[in-house]
C-alpha positions in Angstrom: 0.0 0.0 0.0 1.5 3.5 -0.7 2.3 5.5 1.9 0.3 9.0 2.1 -2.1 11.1 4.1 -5.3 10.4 1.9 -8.1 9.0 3.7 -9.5 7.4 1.1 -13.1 6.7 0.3 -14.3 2.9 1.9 -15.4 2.0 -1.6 -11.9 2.9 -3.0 -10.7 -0.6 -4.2 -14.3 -0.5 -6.0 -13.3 2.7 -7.8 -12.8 2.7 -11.4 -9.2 4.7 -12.1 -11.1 6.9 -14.1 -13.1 7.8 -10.6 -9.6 7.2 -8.4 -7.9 10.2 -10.5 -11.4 13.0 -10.1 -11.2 11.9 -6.7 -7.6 12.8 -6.3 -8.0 15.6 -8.4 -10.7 17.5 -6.0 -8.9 16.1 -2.8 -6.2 18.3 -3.7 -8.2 21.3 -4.8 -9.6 21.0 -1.7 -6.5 20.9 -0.1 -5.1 23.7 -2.0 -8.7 25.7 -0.9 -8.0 25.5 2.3 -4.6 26.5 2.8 -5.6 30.2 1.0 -7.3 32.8 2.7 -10.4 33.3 0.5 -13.8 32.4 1.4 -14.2 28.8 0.1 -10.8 28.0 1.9 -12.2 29.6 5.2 -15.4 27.9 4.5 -13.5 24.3 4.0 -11.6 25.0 7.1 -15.1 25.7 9.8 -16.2 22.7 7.6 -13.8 20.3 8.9 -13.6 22.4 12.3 -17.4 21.2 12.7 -16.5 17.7 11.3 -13.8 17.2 14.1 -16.1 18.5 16.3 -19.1 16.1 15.6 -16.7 13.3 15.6 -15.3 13.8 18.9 -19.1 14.6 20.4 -19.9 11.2 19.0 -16.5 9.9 20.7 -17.7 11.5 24.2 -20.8 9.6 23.9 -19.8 6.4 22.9 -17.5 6.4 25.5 -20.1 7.4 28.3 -22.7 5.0 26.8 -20.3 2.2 27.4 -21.1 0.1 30.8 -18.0 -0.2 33.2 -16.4 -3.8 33.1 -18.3 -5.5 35.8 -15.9 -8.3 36.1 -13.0 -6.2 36.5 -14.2 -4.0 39.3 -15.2 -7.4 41.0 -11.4 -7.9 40.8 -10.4 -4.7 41.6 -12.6 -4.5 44.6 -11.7 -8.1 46.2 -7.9 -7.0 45.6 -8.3 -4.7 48.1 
């Protein structure tokens, strides 16, 4: 596997290299976008800023959703 800092679509090994190349292609317009201070670049960049956001929200919940490890605290508890 080549070594980058795509993250590539799931379906990428699906991808035609017809769609692989459009898709590389606007990754690095988009890329490009964001590193200049216009208004799509600033856009791009509160875009991903909400992104990152949303994903560690959904992080936050997962991990307080999660029940504690019963049979570990039992271990815990009679170590002590």
């Amino acid at each position: 596997m080549a070594n980058h800092d795509y993250d590539l679509p799931p379906d990428w090994e699906e991808m035609t290299d017809e769609a692989k190349s459009r898709w590389y292609t606007q990754e690095r317009c988009r890329r490009q976008a964001m590193r200049q201070d216009t208004p799509a670049g600033r856009a791009l960049k509160r875009q991903a800023e909400r992104a990152e956001q949303h994903a560690e929200q959904s992080r936050e919940q997962q991990t307080a959703q999660t029940p504690p490890d019963t049979e570990r605290s039992c271990e815990t508890r009679s170590a002590a």
